[in-house]
C-alpha positions, -999 to +999 in steps of 0.1 A: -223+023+849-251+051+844-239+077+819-255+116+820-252+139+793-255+177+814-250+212+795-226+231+820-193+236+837-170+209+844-152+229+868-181+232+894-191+193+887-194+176+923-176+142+909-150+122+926-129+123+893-130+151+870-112+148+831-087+172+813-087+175+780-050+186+784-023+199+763+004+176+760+022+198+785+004+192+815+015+226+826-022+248+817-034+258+782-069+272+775-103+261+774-109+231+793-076+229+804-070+265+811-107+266+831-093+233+851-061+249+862-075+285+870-098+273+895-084+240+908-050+266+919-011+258+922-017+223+934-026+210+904-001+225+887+026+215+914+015+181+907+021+184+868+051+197+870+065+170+889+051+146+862+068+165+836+102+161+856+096+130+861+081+102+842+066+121+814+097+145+807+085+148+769+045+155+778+020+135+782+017+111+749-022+117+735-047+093+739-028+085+773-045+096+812-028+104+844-041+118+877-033+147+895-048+164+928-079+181+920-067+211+941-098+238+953-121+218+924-148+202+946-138+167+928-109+145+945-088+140+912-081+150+879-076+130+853-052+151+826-060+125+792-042+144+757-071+142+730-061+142+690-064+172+668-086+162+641-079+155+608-098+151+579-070+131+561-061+106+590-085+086+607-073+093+645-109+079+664-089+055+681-068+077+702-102+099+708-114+070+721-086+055+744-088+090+759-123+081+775-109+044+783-079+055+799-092+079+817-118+052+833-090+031+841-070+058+858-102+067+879-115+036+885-083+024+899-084+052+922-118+042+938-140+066+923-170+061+920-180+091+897-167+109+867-169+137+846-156+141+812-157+172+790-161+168+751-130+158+745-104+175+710-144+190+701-130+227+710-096+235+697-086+210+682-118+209+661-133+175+664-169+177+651-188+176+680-215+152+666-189+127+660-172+136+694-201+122+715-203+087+689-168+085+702-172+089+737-210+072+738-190+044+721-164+041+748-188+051+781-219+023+770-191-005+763-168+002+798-178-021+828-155-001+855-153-021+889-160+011+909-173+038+888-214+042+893-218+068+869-203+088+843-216+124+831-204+140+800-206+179+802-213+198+774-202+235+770-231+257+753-267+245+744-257+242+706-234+215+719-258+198+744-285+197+717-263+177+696-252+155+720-288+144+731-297+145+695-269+118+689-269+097+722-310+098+713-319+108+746 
């Protein structure tokens, strides 16, 4: 699997599969999330709500992925994954990191054949962003997907894209 490191949007990405970093709501939030549901429309929130009502009455647990309609996005899917709020005190990687995991799984048993994560907990829930990409570089270099051909990370703002290719070395 390729992996590409792009400063932009991850709403306008033209991916099969295209990664929340939801709220453990499902139902819309801000940032990310709030950019996701905003421009994907009502089907993507449709689709969450019948999650919630369903099998994940109590939200979405972190570090876990599901897949929704990608609505007016011009990707297939959306893949909602919960990331940690970070924490100083408590060492909580391994969740960041089964966010990137799961979310390959979910996609890749869906057929696609390309992804597009955001920088996953590196906004409001205040993951340092340098240690944000390790964690997702970690995750993305290791994964051999059956179908996925290439994975982008899109970074949000040139201060975060700089350190991202200062980390990944690119």
């Amino acid at each position: 699997m390729d992996i590409e490191l792009v400063e932009g949007d991850i709403t306008v990405q033209r991916v099969d599969a295209i990664v929340n970093a939801a709220n453990s709501s499902l139902l819309g939030g801000g940032g990310v999330d709030g950019a996701i549901h905003r421009k994907g429309g009502p089907a993507i929130l449709e689709e969450t709500r019948k999650l919630r009502a369903s099998q994940y009455g109590r939200g979405l647990p972190v570090g876990q992925a599901v897949a929704t309609t990608a609505g007016r996005l011009p990707a297939t899917w959306v893949v909602h994954t919960v990331g940690p709020v970070f924490s100083a005190d408590e060492d909580r990687s391994d969740l960041l990191r089964a966010c990137y995991a799961n979310s390959l799984r979910v996609a890749d048993e869906l057929g696609a054949e390309t992804i597009a994560f955001p920088l996953i907990s590196a906004g409001v829930y205040r993951w340092p962003v340098d240690d944000a990409v390790r964690q997702a570089l970690t995750v993305l270099r290791a994964a051999e997907p059956e179908h996925i051909r290439l994975a982008t990370l899109v970074l949000f703002g040139a201060g975060t894209a700089a350190t991202a290719r200062r980390v990944a070395g690119a």
